[in-house]
PDB file of N, H, CA, C and O in Angstrom:
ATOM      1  N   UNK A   1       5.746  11.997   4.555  1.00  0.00           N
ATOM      2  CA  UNK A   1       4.293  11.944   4.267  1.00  0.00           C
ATOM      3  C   UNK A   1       3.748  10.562   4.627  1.00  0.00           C
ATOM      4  O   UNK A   1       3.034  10.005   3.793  1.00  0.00           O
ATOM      5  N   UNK A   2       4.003   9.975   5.745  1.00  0.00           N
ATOM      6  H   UNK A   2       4.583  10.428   6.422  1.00  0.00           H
ATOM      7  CA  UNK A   2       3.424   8.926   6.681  1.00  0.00           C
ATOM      8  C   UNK A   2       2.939   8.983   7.587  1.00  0.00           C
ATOM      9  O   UNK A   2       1.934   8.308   7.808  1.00  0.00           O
ATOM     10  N   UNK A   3       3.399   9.717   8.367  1.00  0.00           N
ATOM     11  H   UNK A   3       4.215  10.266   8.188  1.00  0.00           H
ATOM     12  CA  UNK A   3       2.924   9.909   9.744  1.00  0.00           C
ATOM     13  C   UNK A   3       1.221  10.428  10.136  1.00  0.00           C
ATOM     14  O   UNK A   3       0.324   9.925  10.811  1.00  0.00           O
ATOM     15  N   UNK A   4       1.368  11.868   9.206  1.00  0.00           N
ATOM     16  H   UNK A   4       2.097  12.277   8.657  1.00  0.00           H
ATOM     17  CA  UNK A   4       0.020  12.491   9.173  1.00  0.00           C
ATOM     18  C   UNK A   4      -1.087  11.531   8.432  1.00  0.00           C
ATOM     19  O   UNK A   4      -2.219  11.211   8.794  1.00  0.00           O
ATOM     20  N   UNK A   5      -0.127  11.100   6.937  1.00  0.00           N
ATOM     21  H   UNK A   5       0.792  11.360   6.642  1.00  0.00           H
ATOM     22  CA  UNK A   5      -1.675   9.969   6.441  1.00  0.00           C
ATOM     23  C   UNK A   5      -1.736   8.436   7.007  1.00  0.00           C
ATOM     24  O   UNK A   5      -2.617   7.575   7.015  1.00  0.00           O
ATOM     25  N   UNK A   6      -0.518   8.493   7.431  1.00  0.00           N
ATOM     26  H   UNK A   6       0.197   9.192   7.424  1.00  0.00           H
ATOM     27  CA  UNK A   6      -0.982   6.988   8.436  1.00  0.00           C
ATOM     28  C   UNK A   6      -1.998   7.401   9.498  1.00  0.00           C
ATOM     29  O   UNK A   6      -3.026   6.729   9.585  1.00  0.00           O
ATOM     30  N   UNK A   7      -1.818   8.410  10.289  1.00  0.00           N
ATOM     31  H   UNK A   7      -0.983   8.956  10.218  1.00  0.00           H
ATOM     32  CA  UNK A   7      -2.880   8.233  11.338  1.00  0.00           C
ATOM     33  C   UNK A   7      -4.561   8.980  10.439  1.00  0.00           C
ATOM     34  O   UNK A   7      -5.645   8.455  10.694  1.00  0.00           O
ATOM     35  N   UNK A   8      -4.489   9.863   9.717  1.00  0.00           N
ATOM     36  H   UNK A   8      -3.608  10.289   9.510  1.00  0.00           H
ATOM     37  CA  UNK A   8      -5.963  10.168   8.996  1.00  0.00           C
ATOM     38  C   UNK A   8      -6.247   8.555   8.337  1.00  0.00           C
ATOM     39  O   UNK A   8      -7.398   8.132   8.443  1.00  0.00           O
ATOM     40  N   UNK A   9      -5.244   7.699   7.688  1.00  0.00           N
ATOM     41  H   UNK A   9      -4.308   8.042   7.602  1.00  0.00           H
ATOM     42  CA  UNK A   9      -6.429   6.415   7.268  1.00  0.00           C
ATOM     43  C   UNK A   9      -6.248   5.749   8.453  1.00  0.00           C
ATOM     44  O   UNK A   9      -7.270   5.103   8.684  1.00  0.00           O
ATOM     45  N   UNK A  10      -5.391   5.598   9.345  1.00  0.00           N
ATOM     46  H   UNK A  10      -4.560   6.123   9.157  1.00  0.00           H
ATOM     47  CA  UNK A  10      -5.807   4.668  10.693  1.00  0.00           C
ATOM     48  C   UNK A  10      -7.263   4.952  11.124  1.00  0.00           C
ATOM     49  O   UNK A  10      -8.115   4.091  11.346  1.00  0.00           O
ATOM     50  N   UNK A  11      -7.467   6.722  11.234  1.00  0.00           N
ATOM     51  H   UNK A  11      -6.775   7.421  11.053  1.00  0.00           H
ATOM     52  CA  UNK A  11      -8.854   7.030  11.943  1.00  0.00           C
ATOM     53  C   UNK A  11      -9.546   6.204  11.076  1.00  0.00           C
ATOM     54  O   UNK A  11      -9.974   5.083  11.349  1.00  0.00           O
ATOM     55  N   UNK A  12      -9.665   6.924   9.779  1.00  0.00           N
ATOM     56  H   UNK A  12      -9.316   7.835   9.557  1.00  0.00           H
ATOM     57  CA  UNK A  12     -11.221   6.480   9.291  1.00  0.00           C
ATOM     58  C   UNK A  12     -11.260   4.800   8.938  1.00  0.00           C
ATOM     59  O   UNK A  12     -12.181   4.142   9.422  1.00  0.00           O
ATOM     60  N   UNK A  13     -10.359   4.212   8.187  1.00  0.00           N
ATOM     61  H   UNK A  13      -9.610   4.746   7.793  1.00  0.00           H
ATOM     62  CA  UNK A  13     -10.156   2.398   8.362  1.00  0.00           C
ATOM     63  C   UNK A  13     -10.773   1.996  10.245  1.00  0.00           C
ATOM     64  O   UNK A  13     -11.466   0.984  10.347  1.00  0.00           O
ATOM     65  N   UNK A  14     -10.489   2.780  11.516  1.00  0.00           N
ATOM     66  H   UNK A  14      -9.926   3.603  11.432  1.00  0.00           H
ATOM     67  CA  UNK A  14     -10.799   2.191  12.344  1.00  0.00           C
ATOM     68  C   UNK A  14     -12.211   2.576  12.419  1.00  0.00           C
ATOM     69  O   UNK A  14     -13.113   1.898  12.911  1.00  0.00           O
ATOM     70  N   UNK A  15     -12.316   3.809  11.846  1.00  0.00           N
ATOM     71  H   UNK A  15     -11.583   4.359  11.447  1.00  0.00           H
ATOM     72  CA  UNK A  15     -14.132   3.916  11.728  1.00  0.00           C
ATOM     73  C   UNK A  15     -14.985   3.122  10.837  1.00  0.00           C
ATOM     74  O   UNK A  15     -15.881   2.336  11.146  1.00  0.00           O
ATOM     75  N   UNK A  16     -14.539   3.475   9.636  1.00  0.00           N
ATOM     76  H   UNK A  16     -13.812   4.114   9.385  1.00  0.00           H
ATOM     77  CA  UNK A  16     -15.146   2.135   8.781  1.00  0.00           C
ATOM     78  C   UNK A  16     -15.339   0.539   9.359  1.00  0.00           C
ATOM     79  O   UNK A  16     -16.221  -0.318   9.315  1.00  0.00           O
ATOM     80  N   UNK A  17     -14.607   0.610   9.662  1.00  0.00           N
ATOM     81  H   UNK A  17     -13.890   1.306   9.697  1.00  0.00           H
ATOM     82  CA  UNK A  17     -14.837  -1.026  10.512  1.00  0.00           C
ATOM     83  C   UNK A  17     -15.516  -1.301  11.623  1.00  0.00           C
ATOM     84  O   UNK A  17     -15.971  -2.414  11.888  1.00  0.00           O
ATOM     85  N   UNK A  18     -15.638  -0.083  12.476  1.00  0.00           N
ATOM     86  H   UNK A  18     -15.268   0.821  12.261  1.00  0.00           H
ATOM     87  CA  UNK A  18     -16.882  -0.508  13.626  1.00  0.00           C
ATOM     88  C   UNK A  18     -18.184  -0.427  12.924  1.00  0.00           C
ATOM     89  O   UNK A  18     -19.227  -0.683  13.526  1.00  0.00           O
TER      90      UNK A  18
END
């Protein structure tokens, strides 16, 4: 259980930040 929620908060952390 890393893989899938590492990349769903990668997306939105890289959205939040632009």
């Amino acid at each position: 259980m890393i893989t899938i929620i590492g990349t769903f908060q990668a997306s939105l952390e890289a959205e939040k930040k632009t």
